[in-house]
C-alpha positions in Angstrom: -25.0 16.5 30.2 -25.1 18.4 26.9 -21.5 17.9 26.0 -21.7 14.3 27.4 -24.2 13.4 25.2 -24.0 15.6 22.2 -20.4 14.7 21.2 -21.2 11.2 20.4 -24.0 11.9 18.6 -22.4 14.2 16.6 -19.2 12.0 16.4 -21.4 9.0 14.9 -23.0 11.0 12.4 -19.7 12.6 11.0 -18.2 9.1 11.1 -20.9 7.2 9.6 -21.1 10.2 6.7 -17.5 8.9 6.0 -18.9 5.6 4.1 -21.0 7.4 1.9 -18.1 10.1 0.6 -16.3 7.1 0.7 -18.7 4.9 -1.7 -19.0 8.4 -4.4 -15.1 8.9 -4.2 -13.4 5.7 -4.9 -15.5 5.7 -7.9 -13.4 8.5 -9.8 -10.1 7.5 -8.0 -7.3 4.3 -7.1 -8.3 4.4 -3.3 -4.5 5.5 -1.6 -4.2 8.1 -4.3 -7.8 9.6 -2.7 -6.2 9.3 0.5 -2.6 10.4 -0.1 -4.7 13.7 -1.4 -7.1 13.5 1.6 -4.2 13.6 4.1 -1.8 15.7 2.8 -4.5 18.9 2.6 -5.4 17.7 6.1 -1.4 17.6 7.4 -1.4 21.4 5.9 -4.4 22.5 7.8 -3.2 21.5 10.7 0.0 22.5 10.2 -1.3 26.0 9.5 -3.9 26.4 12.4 -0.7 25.3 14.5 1.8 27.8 13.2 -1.2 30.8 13.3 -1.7 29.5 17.0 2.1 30.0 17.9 2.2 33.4 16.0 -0.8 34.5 17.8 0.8 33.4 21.1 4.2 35.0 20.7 2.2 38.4 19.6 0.3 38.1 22.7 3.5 38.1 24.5 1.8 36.2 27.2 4.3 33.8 29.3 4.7 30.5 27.5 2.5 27.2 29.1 4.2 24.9 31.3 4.1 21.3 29.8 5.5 18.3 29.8 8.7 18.1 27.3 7.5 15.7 24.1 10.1 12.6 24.2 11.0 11.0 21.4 9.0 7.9 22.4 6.1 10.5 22.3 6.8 11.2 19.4 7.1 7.7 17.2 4.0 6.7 19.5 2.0 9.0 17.4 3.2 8.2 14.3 2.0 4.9 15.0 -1.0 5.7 15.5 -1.7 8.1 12.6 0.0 5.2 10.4 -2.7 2.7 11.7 -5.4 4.5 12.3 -5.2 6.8 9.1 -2.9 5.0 7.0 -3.9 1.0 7.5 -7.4 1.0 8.0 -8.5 3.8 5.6 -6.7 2.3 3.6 -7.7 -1.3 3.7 -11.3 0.2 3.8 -11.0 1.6 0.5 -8.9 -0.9 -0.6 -11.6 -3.6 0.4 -14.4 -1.5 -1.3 -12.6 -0.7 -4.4 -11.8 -4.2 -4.9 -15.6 -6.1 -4.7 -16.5 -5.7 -0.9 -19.8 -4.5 -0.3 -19.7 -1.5 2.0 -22.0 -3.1 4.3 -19.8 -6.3 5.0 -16.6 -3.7 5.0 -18.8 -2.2 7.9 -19.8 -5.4 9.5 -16.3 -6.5 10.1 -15.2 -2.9 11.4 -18.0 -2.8 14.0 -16.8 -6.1 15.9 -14.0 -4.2 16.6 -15.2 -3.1 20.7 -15.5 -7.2 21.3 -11.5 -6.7 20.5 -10.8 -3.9 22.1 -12.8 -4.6 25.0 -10.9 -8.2 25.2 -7.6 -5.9 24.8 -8.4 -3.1 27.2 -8.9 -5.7 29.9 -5.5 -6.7 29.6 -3.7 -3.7 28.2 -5.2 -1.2 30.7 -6.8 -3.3 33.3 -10.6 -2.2 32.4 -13.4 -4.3 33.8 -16.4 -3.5 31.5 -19.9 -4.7 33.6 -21.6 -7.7 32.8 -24.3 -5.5 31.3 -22.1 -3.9 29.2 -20.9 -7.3 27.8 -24.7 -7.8 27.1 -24.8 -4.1 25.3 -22.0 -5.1 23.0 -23.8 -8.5 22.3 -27.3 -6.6 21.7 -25.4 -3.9 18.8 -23.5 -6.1 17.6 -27.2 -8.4 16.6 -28.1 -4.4 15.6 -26.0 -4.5 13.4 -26.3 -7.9 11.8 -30.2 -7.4 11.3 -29.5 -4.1 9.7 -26.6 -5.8 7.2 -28.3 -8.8 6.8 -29.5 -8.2 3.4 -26.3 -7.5 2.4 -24.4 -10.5 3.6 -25.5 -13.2 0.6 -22.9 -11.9 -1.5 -19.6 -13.9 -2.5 -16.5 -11.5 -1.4 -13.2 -11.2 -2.8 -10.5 -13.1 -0.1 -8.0 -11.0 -0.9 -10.7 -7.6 0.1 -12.1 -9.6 2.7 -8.3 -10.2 4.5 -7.9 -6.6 4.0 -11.5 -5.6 5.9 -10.5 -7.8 8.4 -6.6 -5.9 8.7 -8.4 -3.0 9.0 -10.4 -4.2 12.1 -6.8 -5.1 13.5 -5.6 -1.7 12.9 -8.3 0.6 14.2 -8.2 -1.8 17.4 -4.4 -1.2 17.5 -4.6 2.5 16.9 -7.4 2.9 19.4 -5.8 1.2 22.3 -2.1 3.0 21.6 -3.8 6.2 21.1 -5.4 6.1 24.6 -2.5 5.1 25.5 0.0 8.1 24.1 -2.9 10.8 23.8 -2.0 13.2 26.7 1.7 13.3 25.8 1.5 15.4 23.0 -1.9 17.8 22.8 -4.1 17.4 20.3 -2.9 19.6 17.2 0.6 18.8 17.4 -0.7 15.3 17.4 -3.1 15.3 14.5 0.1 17.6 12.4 1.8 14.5 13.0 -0.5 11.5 12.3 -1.8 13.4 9.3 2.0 13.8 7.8 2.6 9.8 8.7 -0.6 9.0 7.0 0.3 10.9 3.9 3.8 9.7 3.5 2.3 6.2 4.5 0.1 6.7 1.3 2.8 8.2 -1.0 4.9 5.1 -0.2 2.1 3.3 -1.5 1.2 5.0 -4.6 5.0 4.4 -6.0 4.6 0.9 -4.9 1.8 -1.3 -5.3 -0.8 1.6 -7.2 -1.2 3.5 -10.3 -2.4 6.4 -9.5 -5.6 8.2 -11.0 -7.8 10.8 -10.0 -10.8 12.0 -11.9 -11.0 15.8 -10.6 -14.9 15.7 -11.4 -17.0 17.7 -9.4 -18.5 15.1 -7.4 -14.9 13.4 -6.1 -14.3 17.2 -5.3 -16.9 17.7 -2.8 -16.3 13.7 -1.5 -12.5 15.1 -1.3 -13.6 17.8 0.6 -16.2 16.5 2.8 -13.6 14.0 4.2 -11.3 16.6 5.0 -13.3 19.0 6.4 -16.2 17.1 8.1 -14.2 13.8 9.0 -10.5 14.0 9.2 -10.6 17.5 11.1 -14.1 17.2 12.6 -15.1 13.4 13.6 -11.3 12.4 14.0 -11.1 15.4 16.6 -14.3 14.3 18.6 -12.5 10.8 18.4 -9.6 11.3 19.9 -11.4 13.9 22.7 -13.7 10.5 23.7 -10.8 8.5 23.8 -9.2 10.2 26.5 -12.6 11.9 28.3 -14.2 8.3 28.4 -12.8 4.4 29.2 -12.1 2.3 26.1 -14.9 0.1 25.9 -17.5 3.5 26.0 -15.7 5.0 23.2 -15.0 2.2 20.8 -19.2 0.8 21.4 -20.1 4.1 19.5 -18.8 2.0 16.1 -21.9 0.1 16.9 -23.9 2.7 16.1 -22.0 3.1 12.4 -23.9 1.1 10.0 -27.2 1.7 10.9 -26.8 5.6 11.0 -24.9 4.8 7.3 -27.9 3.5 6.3 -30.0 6.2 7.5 -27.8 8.8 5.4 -27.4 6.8 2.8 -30.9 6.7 2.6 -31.3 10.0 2.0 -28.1 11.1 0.8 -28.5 8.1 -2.3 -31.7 7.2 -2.1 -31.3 3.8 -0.7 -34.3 2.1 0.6 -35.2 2.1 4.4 -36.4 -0.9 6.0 -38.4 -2.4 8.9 -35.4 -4.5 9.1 -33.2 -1.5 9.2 -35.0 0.5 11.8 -35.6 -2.7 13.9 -31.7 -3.2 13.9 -31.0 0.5 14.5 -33.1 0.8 17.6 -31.1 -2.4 18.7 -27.8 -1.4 18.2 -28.8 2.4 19.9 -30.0 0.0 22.8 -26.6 -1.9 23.0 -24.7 1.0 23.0 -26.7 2.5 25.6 -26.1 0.1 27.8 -22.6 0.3 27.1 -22.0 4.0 27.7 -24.4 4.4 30.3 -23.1 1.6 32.6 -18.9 3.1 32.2 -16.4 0.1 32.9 -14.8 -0.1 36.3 -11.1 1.5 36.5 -8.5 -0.3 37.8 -8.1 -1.5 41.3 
């Protein structure tokens, strides 16, 4: 029960800290030069845990695990999904906030994303989320308006905006194909390879359609470092582990959650005021996604 409950919790935390490093990093760097960085140190990490693992293993001189050989198709399946989930919409969330989107519209538009990949699973994998599920995503997703709402007067850039709403695409994309490919190739080897596609995704970027610049201040240090360490090898991991342990629908409705647990960080990480508005929308969009987790869609007939 612990474990069942505990690992979303902590998932939506880590997740939702990622806006905040997010908002102080982009402010002493181009937004795919951050993230070229951010991925790269993350591709060596778990490149290095990966190789230590396989020394340790051969020292051991235990008899080598029985699995299922990686196909290539495997293989280019996971660099999709490290390309969209890592490369695309990261980086059309920076890009969206570096350019004159609010955070909290760059949020809003990202947290629709289970009415898509609900829609999607349905077809894709044959999932029949519960009428009261449909009425859990419908309850977060007012959550999350209420909470946003005094954010949303603001005229945004079309050109960020498109890129927000890319982003949306891509996570959706990325979440499907990874439940999809996930227990083909186990869960180091594929974050050694989503992390290297995301970083040469970036570095294609950076010689392309950016110029480059990072201010090595001490505060886009510890943002640099906090997105390494807490999200991309601690939130991504407890991602992809709900993907596969739980149905679509269950996993994606934690997004929900997102904006108003920003806020609450943000509120005491920045100092940002706290609202009646804001705790009235957070308690609805922990109710929507309540109902949505508690009530797990039907599997397949």
């Amino acid at each position: 029960m612990l474990e069942r409950v505990g690992l979303p919790v902590l998932f939506v935390v880590l997740w939702s800290s990622a806006f905040v490093a997010a908002k102080s990093g982009v402010v002493y760097a181009t937004p795919f030069a951050f993230l070229a960085v951010r991925f790269a140190i993350v591709a060596a990490i778990f490149a290095s845990v990966s190789a230590a693992l396989y020394v340790l293993h051969k020292a051991s001189k235990r008899p080598p695990k029985v699995t299922a050989p990686v196909t290539q198709q495997d293989v280019f399946g996971t660099v999709a999904v490290g390309i969209l989930l890592h490369g695309i919409y990261l980086g059309c969330s920076f890009y969206a906030m570096a350019n004159g989107l609010g955070a909290a519209l760059t949020a809003l538009i990202v947290s629709t994303q289970p009415l898509l990949t609900t829609a999607l699973a349905i077809v894709l994998f044959g999932e029949k989320p519960r009428g009261i599920q449909w009425l859990g995503i419908a309850i977060g997703f007012i959550g999350v308006i209420v909470v946003l709402s005094p954010s949303l007067g603001i005229s945004a850039p079309i050109l960020s905006l498109l890129a927000s709403l890319l982003a949306l695409i891509a996570i959706t994309c990325g979440t499907l194909l990874q439940k999809k490919v996930g227990n083909q190739i186990g869960l180091l080897k594929s974050n050694v390879i989503q992390a290297s596609a995301a970083t040469l995704f970036f570095l294609i970027l950076i010689n392309t359609i950016e110029v480059p610049h990072i201010d090595w201040t001490p505060n886009f240090i510890g943002a640099l470092a906090w997105q390494v360490l807490v999200v991309s090898t601690g939130a991504y991991i407890i991602l992809m582990i709900l993907i596969k342990r739980d149905s679509v629908a269950a996993t994606t409705s934690l997004l929900f959650l997102v904006p108003p647990t920003t806020a609450l960080i943000a509120h005491f990480w920045l100092g940002e005021p706290l609202t009646p508005t804001t705790i009235a929308g957070f308690c609805m969009a922990s109710g929507g996604v309540y109902l949505v987790t508690r009530y797990a869609a039907r599997p397949p007939s």
